[in-house]
DRENPA-3360 file (N, C-alpha, C; in nm, 2 decimals, always signed):
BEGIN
1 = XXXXXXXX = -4.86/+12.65/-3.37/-4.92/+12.56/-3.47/-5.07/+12.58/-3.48 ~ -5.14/+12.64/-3.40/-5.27/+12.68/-3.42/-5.33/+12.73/-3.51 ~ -5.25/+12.73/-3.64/-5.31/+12.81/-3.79/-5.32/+12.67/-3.88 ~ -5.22/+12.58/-3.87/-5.22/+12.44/-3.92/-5.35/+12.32/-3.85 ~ -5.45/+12.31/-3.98/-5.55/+12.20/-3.94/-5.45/+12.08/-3.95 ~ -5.47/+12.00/-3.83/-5.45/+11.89/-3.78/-5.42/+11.78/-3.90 ~ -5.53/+11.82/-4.01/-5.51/+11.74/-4.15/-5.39/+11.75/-4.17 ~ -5.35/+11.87/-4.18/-5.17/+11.93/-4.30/-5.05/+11.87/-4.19;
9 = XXXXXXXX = -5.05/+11.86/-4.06/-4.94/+11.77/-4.00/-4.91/+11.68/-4.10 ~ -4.79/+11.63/-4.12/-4.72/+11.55/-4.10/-4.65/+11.45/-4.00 ~ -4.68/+11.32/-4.02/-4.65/+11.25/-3.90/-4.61/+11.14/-3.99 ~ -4.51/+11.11/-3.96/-4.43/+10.96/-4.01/-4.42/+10.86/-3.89 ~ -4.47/+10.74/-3.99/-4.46/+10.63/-3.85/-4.31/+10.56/-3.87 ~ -4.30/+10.50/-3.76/-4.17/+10.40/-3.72/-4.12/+10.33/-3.91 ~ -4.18/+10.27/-3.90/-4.18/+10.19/-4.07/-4.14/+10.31/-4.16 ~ -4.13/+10.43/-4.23/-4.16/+10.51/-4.27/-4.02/+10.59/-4.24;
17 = XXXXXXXX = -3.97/+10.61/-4.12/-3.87/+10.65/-4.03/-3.72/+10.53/-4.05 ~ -3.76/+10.43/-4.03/-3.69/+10.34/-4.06/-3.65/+10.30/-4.20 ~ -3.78/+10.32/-4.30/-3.71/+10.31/-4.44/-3.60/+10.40/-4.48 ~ -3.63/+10.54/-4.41/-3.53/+10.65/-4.45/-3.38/+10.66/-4.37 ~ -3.45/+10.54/-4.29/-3.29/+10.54/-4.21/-3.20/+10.43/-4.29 ~ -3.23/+10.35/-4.36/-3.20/+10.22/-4.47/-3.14/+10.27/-4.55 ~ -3.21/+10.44/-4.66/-3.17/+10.46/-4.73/-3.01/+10.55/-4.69 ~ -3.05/+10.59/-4.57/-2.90/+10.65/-4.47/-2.83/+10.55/-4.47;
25 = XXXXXXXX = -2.83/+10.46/-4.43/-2.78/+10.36/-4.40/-2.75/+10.38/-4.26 ~ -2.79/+10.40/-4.18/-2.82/+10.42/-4.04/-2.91/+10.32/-3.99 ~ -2.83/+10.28/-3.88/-2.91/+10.15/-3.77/-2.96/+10.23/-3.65 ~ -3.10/+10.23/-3.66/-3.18/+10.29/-3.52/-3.25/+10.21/-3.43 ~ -3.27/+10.23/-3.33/-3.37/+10.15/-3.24/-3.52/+10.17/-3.23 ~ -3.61/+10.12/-3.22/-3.73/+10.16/-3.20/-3.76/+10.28/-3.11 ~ -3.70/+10.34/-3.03/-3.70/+10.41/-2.95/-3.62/+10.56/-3.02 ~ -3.54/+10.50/-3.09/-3.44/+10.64/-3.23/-3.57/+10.65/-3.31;
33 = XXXXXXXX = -3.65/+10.54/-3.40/-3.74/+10.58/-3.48/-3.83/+10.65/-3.43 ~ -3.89/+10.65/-3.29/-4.02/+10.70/-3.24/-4.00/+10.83/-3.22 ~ -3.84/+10.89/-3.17/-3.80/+10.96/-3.14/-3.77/+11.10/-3.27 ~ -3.73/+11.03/-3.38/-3.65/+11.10/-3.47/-3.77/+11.13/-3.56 ~ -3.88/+11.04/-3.61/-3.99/+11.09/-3.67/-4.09/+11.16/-3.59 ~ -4.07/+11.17/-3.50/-4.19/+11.30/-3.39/-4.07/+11.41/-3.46 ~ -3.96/+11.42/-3.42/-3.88/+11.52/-3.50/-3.86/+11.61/-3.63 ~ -3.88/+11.52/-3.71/-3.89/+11.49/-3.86/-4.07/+11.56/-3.88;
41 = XXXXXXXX = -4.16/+11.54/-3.81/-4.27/+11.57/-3.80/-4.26/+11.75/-3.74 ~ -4.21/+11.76/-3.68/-4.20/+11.87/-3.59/-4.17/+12.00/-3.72 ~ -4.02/+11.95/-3.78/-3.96/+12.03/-3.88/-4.08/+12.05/-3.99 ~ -4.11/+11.98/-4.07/-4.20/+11.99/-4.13/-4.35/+12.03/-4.09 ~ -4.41/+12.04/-4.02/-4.52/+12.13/-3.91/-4.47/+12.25/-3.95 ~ -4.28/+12.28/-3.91/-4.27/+12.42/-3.93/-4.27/+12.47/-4.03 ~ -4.20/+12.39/-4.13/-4.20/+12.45/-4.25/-4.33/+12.49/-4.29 ~ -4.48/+12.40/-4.25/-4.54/+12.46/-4.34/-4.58/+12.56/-4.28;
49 = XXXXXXXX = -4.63/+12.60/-4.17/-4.64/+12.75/-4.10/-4.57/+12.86/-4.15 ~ -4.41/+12.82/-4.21/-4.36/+12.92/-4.29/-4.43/+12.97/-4.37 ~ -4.45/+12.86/-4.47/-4.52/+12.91/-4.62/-4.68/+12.99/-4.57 ~ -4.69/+12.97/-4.46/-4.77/+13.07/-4.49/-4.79/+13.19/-4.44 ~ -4.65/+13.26/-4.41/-4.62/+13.35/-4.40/-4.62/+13.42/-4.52 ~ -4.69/+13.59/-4.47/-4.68/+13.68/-4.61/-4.51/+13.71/-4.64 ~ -4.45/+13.71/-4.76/-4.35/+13.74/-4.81/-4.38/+13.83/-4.91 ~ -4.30/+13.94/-4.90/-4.31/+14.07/-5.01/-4.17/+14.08/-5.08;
57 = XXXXXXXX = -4.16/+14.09/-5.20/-4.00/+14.12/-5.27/-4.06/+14.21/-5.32 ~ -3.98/+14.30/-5.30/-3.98/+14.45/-5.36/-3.82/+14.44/-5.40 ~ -3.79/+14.57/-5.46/-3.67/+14.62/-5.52/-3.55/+14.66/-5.44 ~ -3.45/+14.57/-5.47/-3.30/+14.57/-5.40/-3.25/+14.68/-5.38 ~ -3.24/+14.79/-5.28/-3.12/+14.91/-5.34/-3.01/+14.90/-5.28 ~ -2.93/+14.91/-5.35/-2.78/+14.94/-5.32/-2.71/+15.08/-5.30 ~ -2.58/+15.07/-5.21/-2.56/+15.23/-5.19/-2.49/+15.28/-5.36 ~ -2.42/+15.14/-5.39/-2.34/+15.17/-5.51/-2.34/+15.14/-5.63;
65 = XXXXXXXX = -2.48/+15.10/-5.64/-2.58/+15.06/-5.75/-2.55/+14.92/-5.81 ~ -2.60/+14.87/-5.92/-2.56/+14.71/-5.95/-2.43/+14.71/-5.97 ~ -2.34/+14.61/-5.93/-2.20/+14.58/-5.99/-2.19/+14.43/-6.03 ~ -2.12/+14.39/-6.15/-2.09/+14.22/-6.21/-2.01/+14.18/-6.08 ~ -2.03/+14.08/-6.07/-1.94/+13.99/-5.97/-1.87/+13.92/-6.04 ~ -1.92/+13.84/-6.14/-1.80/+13.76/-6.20/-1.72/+13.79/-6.27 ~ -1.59/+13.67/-6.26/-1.47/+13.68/-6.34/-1.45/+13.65/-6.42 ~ -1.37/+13.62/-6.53/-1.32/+13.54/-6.61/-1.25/+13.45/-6.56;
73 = XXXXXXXX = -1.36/+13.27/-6.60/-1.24/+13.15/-6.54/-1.09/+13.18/-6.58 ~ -1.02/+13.12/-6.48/-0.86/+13.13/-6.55/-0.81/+13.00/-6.43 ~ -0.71/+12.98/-6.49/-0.64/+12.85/-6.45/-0.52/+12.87/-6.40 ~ -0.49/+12.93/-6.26/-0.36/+12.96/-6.21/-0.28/+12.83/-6.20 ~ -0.30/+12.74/-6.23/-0.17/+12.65/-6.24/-0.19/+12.56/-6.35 ~ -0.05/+12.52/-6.42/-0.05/+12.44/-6.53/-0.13/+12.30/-6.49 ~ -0.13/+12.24/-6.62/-0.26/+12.16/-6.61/-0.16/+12.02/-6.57 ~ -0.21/+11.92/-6.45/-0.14/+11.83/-6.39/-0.04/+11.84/-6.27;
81 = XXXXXXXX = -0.01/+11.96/-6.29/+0.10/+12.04/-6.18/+0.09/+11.91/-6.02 ~ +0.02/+11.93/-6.01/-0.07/+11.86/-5.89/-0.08/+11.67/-5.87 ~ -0.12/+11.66/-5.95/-0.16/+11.52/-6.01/-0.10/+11.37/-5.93 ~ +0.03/+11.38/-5.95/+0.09/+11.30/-5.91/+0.11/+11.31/-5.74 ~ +0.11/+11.41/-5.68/+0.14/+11.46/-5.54/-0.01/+11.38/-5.47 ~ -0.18/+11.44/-5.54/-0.27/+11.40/-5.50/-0.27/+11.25/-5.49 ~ -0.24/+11.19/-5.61/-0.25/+11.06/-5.64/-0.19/+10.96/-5.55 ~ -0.02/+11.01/-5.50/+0.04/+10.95/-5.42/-0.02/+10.99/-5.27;
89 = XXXXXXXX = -0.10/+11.00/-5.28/-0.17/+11.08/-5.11/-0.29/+10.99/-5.08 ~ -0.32/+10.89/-5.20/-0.48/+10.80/-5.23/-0.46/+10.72/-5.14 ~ -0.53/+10.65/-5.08/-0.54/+10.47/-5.00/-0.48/+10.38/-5.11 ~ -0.53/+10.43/-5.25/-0.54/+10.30/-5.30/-0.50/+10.45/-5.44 ~ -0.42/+10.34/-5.54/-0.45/+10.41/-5.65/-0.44/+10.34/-5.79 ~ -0.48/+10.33/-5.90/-0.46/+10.26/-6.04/-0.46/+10.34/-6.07 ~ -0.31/+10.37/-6.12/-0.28/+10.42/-6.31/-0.28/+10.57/-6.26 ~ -0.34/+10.63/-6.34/-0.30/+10.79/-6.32/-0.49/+10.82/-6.25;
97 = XXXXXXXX = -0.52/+10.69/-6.18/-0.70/+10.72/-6.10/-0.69/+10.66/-5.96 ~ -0.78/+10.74/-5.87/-0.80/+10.68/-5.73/-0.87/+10.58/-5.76 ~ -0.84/+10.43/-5.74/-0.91/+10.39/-5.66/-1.02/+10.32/-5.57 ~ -1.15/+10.28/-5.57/-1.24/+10.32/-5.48/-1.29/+10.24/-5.50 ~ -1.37/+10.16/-5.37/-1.48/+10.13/-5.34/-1.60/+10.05/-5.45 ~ -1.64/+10.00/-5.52/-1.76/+10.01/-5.62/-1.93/+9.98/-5.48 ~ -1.97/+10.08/-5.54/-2.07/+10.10/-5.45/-2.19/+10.08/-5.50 ~ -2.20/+10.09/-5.65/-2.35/+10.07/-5.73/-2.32/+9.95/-5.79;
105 = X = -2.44/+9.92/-5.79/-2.45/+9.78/-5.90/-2.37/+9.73/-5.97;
% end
């Protein structure tokens, strides 16, 4: 870390650590936040050391020169085939839909 001024760290405090844990929805202790943002700090330190590593892209060779990789979508099974088998497999199911939870507003 000796190429990184002190300024470019990143350092997240507890508060900061803990908001991101809220948005996880994760319950930490003060001792998890103290812990997890020195961490969180660490990763980021690294990352930026990366960037400033020289990167060069030069030109791809192949032994067997460019080939297309893609296919034509296609649909190996009729449409629904499935449907009812998944449906009956749900916790919960309405109508020909899983289900679920309401989680937003």
């Amino acid at each position: 870390m000796s190429t990184i001024d002190k300024a470019e760290l990143a350092e997240f405090t507890p508060t900061e650590v803990a908001g991101m844990a809220d948005l996880a929805r994760l319950e930490l202790s003060a001792e998890e936040l103290e812990v997890i943002g020195r961490d969180l700090s660490a990763v980021l330190d690294y990352v930026a050391e990366l960037k400033k590593a020289p990167v060069a892209v030069g030109p791809v060779a192949t032994a067997t020169g460019p080939k297309n990789v893609w296919r034509e979508d296609e649909d190996p099974y009729a449409p629904g085939v499935f449907r009812e088998s998944l449906l009956d497999a749900a916790p919960k199911r309405e109508g020909d839909y899983f289900k679920v939870k309401k989680i937003l507003g």
